[in-house]
PyMOL Python script that loads the backbone (N, CA, C, O; Angstrom):
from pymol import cmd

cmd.read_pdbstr("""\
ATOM      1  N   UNK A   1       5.697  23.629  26.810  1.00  0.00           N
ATOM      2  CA  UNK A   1       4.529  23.248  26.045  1.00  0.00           C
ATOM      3  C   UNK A   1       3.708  22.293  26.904  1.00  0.00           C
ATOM      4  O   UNK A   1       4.301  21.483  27.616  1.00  0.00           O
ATOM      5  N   UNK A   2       2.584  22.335  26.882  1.00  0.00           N
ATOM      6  CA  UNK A   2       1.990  21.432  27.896  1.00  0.00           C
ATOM      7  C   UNK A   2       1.259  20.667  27.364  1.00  0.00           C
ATOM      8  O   UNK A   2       0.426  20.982  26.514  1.00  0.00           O
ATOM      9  N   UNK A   3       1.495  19.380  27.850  1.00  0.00           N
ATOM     10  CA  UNK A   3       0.982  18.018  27.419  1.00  0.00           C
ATOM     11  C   UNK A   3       0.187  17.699  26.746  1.00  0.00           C
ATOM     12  O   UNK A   3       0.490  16.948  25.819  1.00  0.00           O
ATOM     13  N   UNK A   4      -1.277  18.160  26.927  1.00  0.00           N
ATOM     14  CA  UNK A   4      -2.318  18.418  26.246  1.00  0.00           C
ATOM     15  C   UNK A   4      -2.094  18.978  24.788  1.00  0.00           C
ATOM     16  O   UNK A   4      -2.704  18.414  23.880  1.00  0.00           O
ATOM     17  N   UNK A   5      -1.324  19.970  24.510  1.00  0.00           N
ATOM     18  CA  UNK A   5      -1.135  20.720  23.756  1.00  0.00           C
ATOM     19  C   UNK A   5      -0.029  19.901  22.473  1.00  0.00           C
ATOM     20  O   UNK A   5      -0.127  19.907  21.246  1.00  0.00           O
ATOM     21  N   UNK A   6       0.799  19.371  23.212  1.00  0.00           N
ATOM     22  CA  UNK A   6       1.954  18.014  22.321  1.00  0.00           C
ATOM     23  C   UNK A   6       1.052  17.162  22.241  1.00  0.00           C
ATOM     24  O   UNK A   6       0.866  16.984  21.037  1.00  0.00           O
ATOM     25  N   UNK A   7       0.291  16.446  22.900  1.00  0.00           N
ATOM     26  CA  UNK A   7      -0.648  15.256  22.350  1.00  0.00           C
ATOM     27  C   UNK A   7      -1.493  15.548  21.284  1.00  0.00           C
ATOM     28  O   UNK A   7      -1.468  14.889  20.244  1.00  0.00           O
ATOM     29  N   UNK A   8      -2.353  16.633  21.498  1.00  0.00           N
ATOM     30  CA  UNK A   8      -2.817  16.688  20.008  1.00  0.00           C
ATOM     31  C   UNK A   8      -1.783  17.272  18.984  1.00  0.00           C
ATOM     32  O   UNK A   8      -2.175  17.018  17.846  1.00  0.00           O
ATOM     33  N   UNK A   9      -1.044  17.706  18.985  1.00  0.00           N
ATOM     34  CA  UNK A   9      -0.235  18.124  18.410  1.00  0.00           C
ATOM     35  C   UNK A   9       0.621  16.808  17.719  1.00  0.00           C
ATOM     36  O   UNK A   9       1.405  17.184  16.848  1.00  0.00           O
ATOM     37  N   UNK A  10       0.602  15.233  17.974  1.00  0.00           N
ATOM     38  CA  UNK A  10       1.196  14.442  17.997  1.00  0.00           C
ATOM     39  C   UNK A  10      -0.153  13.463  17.075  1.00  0.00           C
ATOM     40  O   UNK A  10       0.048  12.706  16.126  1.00  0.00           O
ATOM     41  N   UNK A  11      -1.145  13.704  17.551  1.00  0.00           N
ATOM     42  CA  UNK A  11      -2.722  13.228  17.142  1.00  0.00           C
ATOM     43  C   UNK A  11      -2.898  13.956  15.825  1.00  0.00           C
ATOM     44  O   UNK A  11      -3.748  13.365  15.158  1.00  0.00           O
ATOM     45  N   UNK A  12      -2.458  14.919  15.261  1.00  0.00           N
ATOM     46  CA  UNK A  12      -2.506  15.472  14.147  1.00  0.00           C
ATOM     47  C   UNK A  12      -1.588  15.050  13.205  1.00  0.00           C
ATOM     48  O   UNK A  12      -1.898  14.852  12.030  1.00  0.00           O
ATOM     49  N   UNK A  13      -0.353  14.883  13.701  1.00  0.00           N
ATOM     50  CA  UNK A  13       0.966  14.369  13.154  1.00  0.00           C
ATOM     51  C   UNK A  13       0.370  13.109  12.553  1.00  0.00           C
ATOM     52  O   UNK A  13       0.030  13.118  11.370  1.00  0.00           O
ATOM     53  N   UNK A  14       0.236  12.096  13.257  1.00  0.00           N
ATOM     54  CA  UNK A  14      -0.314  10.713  12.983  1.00  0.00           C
ATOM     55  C   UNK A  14      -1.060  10.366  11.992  1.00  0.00           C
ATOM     56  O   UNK A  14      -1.009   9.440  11.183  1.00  0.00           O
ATOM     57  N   UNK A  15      -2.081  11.631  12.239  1.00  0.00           N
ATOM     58  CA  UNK A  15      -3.107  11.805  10.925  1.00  0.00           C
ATOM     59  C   UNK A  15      -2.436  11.853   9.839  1.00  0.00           C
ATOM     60  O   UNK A  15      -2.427  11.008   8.944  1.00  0.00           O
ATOM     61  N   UNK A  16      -1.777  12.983   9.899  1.00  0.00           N
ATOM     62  CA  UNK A  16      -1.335  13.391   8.726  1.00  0.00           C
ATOM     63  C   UNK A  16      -0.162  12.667   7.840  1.00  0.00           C
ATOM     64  O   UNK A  16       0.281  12.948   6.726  1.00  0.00           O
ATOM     65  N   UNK A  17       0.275  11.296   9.059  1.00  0.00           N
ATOM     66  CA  UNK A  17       1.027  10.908   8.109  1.00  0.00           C
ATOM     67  C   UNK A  17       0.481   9.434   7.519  1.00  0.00           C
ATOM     68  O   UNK A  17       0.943   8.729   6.622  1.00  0.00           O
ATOM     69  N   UNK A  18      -0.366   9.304   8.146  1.00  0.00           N
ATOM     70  CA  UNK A  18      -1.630   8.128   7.984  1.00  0.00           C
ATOM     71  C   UNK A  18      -2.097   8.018   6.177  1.00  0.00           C
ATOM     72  O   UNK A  18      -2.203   7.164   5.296  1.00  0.00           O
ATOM     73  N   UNK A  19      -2.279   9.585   6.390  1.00  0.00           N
ATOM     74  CA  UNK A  19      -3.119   9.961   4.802  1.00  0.00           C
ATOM     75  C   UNK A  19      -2.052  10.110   3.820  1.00  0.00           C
ATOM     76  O   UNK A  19      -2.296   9.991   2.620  1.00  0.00           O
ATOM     77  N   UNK A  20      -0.939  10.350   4.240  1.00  0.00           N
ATOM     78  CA  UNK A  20       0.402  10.645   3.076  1.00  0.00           C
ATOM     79  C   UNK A  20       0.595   8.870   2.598  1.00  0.00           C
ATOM     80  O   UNK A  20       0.393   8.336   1.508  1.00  0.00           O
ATOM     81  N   UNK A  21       1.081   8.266   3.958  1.00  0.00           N
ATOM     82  CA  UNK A  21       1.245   6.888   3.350  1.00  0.00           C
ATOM     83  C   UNK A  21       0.255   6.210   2.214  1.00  0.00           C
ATOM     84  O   UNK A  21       0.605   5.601   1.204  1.00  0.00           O
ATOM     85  N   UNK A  22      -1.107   6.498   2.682  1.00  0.00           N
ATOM     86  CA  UNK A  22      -2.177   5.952   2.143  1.00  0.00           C
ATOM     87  C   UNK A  22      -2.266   6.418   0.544  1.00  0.00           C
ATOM     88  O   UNK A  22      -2.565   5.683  -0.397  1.00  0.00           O
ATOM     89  N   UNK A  23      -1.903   7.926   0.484  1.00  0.00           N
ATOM     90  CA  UNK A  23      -2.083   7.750  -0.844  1.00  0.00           C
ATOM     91  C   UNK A  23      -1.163   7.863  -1.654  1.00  0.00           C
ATOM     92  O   UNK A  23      -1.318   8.200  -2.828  1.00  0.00           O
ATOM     93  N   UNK A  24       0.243   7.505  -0.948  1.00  0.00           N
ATOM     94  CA  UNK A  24       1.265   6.881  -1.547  1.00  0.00           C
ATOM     95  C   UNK A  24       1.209   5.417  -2.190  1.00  0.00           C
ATOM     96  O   UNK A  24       1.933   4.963  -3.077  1.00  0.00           O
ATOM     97  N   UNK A  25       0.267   4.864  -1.578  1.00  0.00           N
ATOM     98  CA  UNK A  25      -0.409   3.380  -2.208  1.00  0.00           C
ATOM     99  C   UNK A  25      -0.469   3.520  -3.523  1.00  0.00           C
ATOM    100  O   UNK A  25      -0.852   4.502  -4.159  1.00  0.00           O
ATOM    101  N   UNK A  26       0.076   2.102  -4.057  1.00  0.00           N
ATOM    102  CA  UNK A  26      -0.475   2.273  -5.834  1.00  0.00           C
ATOM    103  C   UNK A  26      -1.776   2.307  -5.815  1.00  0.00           C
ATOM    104  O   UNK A  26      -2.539   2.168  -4.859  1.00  0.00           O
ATOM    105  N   UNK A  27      -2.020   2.523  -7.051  1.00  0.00           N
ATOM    106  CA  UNK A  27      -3.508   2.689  -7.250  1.00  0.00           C
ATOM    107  C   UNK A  27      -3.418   1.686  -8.186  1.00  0.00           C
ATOM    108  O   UNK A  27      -2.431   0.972  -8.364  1.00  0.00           O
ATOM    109  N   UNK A  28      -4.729   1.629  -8.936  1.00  0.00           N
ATOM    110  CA  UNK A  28      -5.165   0.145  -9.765  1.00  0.00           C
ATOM    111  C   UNK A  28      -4.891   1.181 -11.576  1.00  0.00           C
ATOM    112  O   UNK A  28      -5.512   2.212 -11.836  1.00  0.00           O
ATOM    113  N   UNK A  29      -4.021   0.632 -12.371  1.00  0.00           N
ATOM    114  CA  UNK A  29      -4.067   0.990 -13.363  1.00  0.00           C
ATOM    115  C   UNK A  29      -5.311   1.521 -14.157  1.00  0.00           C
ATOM    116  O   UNK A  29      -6.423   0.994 -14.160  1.00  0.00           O
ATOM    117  N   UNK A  30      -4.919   2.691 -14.851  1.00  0.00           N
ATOM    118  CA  UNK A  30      -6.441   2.873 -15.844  1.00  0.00           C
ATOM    119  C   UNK A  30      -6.441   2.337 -16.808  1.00  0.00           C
ATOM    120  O   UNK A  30      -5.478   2.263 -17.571  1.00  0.00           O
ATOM    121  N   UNK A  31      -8.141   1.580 -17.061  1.00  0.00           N
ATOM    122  CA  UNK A  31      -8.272   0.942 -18.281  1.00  0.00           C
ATOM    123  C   UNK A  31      -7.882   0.996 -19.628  1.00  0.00           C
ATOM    124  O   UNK A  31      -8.547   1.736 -20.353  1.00  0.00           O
ATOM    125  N   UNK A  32      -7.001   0.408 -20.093  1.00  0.00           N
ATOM    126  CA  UNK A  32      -6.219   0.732 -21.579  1.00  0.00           C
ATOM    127  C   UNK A  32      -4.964   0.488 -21.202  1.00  0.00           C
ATOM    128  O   UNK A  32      -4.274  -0.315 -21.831  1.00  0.00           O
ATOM    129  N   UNK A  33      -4.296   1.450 -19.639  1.00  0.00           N
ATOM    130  CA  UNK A  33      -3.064   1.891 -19.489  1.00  0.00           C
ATOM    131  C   UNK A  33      -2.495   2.039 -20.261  1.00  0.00           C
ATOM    132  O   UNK A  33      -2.877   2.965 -20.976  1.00  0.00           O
ATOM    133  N   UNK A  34      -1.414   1.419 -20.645  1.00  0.00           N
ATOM    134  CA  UNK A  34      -0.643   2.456 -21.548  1.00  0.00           C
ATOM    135  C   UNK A  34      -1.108   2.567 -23.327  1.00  0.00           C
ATOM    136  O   UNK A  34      -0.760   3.440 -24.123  1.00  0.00           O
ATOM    137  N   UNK A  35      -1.883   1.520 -23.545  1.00  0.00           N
ATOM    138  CA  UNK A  35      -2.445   1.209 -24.944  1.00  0.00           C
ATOM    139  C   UNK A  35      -2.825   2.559 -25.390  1.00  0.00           C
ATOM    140  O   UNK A  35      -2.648   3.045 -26.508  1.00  0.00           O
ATOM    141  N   UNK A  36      -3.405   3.127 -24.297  1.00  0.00           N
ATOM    142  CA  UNK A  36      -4.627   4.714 -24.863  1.00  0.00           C
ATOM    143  C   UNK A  36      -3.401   5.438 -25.167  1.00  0.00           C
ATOM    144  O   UNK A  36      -3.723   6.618 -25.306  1.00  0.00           O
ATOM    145  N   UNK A  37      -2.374   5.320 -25.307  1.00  0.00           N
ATOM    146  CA  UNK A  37      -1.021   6.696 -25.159  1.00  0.00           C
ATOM    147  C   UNK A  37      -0.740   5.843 -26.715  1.00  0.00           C
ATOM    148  O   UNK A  37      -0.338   6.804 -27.371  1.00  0.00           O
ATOM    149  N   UNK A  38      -0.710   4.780 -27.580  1.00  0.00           N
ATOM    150  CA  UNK A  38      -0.483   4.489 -28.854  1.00  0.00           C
ATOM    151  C   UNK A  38      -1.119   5.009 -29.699  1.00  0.00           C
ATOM    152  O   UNK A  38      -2.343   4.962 -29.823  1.00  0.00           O
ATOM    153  N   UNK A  39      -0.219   5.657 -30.487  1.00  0.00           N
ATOM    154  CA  UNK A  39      -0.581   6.753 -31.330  1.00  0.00           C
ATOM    155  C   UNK A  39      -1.066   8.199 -31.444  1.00  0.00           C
ATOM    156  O   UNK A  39      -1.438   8.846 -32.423  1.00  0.00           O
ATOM    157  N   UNK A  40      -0.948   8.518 -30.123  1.00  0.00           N
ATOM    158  CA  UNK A  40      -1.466   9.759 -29.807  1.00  0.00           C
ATOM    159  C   UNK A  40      -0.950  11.375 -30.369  1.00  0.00           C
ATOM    160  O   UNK A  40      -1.487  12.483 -30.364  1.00  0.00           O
ATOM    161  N   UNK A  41       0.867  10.644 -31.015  1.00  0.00           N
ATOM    162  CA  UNK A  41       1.515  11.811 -31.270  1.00  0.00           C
ATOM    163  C   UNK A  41       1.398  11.592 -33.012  1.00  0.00           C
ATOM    164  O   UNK A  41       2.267  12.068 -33.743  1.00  0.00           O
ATOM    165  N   UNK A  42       0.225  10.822 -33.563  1.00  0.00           N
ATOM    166  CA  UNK A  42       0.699  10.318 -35.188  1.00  0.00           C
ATOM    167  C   UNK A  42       0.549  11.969 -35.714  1.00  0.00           C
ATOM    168  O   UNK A  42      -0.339  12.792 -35.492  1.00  0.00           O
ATOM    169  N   UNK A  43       1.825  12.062 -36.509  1.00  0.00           N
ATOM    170  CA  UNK A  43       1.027  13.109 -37.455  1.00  0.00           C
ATOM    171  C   UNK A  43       1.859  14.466 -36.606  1.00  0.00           C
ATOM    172  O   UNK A  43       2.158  15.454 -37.275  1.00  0.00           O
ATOM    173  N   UNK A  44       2.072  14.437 -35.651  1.00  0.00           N
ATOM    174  CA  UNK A  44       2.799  15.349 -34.773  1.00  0.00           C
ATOM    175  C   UNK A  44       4.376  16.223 -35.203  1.00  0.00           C
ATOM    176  O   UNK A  44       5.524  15.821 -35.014  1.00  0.00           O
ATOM    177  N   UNK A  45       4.104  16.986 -35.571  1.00  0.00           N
ATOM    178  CA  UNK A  45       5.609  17.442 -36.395  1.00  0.00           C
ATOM    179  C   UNK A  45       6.507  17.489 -35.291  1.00  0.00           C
ATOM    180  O   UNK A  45       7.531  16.809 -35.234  1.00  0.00           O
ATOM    181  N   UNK A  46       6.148  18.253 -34.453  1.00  0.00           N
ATOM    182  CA  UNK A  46       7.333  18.142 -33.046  1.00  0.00           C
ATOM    183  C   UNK A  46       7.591  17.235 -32.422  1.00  0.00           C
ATOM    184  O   UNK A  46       8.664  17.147 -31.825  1.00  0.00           O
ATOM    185  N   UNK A  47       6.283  15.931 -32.385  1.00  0.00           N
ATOM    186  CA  UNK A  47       7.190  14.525 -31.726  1.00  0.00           C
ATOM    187  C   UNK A  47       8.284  14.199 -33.012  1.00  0.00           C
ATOM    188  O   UNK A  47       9.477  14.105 -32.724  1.00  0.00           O
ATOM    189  N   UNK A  48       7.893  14.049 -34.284  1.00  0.00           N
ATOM    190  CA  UNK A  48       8.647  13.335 -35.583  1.00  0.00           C
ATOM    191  C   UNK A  48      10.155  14.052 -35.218  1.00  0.00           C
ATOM    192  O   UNK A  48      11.213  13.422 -35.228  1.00  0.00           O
ATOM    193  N   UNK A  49      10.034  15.426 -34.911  1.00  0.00           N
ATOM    194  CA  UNK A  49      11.717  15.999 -34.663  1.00  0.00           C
ATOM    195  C   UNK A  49      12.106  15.961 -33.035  1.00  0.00           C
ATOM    196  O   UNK A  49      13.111  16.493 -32.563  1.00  0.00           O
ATOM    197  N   UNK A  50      11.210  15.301 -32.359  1.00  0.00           N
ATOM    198  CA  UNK A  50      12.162  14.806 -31.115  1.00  0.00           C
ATOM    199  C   UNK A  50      12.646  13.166 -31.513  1.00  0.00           C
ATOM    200  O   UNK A  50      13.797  12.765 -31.334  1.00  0.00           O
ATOM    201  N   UNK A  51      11.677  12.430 -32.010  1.00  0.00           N
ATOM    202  CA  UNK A  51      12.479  11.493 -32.275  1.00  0.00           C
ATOM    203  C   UNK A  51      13.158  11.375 -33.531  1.00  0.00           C
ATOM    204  O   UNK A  51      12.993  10.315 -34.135  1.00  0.00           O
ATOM    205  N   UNK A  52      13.642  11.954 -33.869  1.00  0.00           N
ATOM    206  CA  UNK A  52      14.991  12.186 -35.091  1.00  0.00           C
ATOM    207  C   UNK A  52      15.913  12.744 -34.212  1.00  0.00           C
ATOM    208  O   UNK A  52      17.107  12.490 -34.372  1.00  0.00           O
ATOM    209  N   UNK A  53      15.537  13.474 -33.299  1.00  0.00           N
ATOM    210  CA  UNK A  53      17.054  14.172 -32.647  1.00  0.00           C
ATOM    211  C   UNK A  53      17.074  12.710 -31.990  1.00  0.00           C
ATOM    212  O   UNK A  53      17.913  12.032 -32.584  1.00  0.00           O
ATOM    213  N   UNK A  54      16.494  12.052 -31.058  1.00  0.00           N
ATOM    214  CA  UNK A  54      17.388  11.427 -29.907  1.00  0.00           C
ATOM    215  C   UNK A  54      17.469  10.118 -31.030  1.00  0.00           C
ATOM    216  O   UNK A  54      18.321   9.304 -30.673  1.00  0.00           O
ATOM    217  N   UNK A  55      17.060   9.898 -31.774  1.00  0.00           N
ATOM    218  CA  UNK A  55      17.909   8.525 -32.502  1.00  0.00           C
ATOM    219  C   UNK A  55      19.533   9.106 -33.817  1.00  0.00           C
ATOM    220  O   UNK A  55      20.411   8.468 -34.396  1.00  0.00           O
ATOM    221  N   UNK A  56      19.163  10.574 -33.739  1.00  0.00           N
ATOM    222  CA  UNK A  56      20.805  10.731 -34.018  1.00  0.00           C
ATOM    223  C   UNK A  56      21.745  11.196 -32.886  1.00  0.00           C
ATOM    224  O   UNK A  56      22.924  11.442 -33.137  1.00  0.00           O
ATOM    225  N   UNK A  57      21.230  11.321 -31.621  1.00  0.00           N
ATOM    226  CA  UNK A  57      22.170  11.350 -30.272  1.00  0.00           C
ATOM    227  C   UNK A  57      22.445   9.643 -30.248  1.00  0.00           C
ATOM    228  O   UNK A  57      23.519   9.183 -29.857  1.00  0.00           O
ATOM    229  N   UNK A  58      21.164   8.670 -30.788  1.00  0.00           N
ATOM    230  CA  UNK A  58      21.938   7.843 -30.133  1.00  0.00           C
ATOM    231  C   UNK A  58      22.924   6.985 -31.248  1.00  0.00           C
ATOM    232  O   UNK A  58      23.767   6.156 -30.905  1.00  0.00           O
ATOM    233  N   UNK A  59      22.557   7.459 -32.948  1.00  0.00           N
ATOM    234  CA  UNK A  59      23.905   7.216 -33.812  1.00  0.00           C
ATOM    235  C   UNK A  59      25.126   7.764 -33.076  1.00  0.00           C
ATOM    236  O   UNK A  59      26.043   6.993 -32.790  1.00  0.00           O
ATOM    237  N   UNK A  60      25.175   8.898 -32.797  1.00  0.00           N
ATOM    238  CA  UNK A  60      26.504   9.441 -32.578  1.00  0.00           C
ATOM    239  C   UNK A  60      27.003   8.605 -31.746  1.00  0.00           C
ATOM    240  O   UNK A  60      28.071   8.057 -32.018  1.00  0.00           O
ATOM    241  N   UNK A  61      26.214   8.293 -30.357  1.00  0.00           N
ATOM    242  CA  UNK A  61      26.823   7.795 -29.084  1.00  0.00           C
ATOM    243  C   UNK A  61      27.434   6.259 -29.509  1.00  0.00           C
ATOM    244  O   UNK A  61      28.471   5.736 -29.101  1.00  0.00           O
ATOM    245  N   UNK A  62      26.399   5.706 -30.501  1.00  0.00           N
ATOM    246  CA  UNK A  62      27.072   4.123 -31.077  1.00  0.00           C
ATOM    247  C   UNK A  62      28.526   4.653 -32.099  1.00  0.00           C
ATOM    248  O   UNK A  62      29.336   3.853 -32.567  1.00  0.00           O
ATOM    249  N   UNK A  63      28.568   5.631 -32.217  1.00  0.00           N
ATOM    250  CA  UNK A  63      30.015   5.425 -33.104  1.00  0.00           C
ATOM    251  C   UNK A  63      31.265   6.123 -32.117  1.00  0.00           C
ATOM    252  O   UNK A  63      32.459   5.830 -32.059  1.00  0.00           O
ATOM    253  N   UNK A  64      30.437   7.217 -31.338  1.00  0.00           N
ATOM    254  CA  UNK A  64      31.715   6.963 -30.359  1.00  0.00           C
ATOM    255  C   UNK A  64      32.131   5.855 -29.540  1.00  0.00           C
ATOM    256  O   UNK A  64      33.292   5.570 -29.247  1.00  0.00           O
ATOM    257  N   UNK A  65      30.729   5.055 -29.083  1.00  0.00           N
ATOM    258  CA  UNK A  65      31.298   3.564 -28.262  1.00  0.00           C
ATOM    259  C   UNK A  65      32.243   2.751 -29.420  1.00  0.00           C
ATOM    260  O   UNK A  65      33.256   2.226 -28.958  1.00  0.00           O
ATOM    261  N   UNK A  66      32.067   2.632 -30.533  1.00  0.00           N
ATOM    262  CA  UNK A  66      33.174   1.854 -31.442  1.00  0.00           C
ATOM    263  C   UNK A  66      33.779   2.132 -31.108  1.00  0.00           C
ATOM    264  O   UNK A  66      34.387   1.390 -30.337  1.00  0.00           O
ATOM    265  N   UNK A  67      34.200   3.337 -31.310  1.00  0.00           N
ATOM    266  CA  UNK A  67      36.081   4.153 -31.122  1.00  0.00           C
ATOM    267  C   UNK A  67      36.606   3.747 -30.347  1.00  0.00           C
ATOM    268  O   UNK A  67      37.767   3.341 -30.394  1.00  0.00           O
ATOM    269  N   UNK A  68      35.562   3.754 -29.021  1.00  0.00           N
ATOM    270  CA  UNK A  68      36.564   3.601 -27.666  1.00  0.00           C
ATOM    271  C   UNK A  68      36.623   4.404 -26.861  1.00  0.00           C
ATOM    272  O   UNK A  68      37.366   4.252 -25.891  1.00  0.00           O
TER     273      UNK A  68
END
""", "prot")
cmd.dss("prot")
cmd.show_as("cartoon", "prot")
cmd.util.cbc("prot")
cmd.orient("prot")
């Protein structure tokens, strides 16, 4: 491979990992953050039966931790 050819080849690399890091950066929260997500599911029949299932996964799991 000739030199020329690995250097940019190495000049691209750089780039490219320049821009990955970069917008691996946090970013600045959106206004509300998480406030705008309160209440969004009111009224929702399928959230009301996800949370009935995982608060009777987590009855069950508190009466098996009693047991032992």
């Amino acid at each position: 491979m000739a030199t020329a050819t690995l250097s940019t080849r190495v000049t691209k690399l750089e780039k490219a990992v320049a821009s990955i890091i970069k917008s691996a950066q946090p970013q600045q929260p959106a206004a509300g953050g998480w406030r705008k997500s309160v209440g969004m599911f009111d009224g929702d029949e399928v959230m009301k039966q996800i949370i009935e299932r995982g608060a009777a996964i987590r009855r069950a799991e508190g009466r098996k931790a009693k047991r032992g």
